[in-house]
N, C-alpha and C positions, 0 to 999 in steps of 0.2 A: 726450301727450309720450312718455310709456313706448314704446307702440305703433310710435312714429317710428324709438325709436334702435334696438327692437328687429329693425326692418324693417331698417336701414342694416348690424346686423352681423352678420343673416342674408345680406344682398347678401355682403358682405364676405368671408365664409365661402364663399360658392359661387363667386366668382371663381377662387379657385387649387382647388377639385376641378372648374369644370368645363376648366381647363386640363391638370389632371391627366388627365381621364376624353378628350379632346380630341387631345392627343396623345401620351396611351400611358406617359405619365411614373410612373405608379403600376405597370404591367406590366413597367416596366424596372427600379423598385426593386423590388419583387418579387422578379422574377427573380433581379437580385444579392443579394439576401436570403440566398432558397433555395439559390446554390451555395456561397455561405460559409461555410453549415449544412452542406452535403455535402463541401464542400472538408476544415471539422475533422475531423466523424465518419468521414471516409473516410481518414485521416491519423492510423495509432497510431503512439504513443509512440514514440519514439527508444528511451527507457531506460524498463524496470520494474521497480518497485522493490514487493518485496510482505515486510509483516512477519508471522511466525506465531507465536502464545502458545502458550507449553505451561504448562502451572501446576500440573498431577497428576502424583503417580507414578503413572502407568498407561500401560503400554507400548500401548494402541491408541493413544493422541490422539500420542503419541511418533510412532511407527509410520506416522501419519498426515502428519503434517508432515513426516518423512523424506523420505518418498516424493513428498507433492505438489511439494516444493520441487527435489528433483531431475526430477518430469515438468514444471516450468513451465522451468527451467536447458535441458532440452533442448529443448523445442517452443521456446523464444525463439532458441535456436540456430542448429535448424534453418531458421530464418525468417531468420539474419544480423540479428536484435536485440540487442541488450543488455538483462541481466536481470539484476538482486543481489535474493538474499534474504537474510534474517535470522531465524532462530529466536531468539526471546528464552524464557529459561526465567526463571522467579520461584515463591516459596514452593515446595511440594513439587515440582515441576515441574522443577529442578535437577539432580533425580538422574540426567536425562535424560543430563548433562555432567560425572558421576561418572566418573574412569577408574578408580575403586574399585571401581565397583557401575550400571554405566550398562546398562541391558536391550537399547540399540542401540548399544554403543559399537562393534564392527565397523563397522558403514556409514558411519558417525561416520567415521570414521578415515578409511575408503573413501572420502566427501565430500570429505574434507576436501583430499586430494591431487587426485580426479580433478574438482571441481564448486567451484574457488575463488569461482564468482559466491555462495558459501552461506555466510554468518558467523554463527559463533555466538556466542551473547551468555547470561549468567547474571547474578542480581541479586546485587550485591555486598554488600545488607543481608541477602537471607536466607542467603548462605555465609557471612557473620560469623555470626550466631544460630547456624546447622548445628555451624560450629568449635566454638565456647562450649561448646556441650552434647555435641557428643562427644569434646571436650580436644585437640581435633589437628588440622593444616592437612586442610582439602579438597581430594584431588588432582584437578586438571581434563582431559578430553581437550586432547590438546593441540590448541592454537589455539585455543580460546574465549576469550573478553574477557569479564572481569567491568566490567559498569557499578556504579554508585554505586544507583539500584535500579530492575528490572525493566518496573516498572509506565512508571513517568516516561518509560524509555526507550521504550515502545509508545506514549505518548502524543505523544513527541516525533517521532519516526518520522512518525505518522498525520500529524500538522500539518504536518510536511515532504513531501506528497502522495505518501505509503507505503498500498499498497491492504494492508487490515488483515485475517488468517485465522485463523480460531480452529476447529483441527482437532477 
């Protein structure tokens, strides 16, 4: 009895592949498969949005992010894309947005008028902590936004399909 029913949904099986293989119907899904994989990947983004960490005082990863963020602003340009980036700075990494004591605040400043797709952003828990201990407001380059804290905001970016750089 096994044998029967097995035999009945092997038939069954082979009716719609040998229609498929008959007339071409597997070579036409296929085909439309293959160009809607090419159709995406051949198809970038409208808008790129990429966010960069800085977390050290140390003027290379600084230095680094600077610069990658103003050659991605022009290469998107040059193509007629749309591009926003964002430096988030947290813990040591702040100092970056010191107009007190920032090791790039020139280009900073330079960015800031000539490359408006570039936002800066600082953790608004590590400049309270900084304030506390050195007794006085932290003056910011201007136009940085302090968020509520740094981390959160890198995480929340990534989820919102932000390609994440850590200079």
């Amino acid at each position: 009895m096994r044998s029967a029913s097995r035999m009945n949904w092997k038939r069954w099986l082979a009716i719609p592949a040998l229609l498929i293989v008959l007339f071409g119907i597997g070579g036409l899904v296929a085909s439309n498969v293959q160009t809607a994989v090419l159709e995406v990947s051949d198809n970038p983004p409208l808008h790129h949005r990429i966010v960069f960490q800085v977390n050290a005082d140390d003027q290379v990863p600084m230095k680094h992010a600077v610069s990658n963020s103003i050659n991605l602003v022009r290469h998107y340009r040059e193509l007629g894309e749309a591009a926003r980036v964002e430096i988030v700075a947290y813990g040591d990494g702040i100092s970056m947005f010191r107009a007190d004591a920032s090791p790039v605040r020139d280009i900073l400043e330079y960015m800031r008028v000539n490359f408006p797709e570039i936002a800066f952003s600082v953790c608004g828990n590590t400049k309270t902590i900084i304030e506390q201990r050195e007794g006085h407001i932290m003056p910011l380059i201007e136009g940085t936004r302090v968020v509520p804290f740094g981390i959160v905001r890198l995480v929340e970016l990534q989820e919102a399909g932000w390609s994440y750089i850590r200079p």
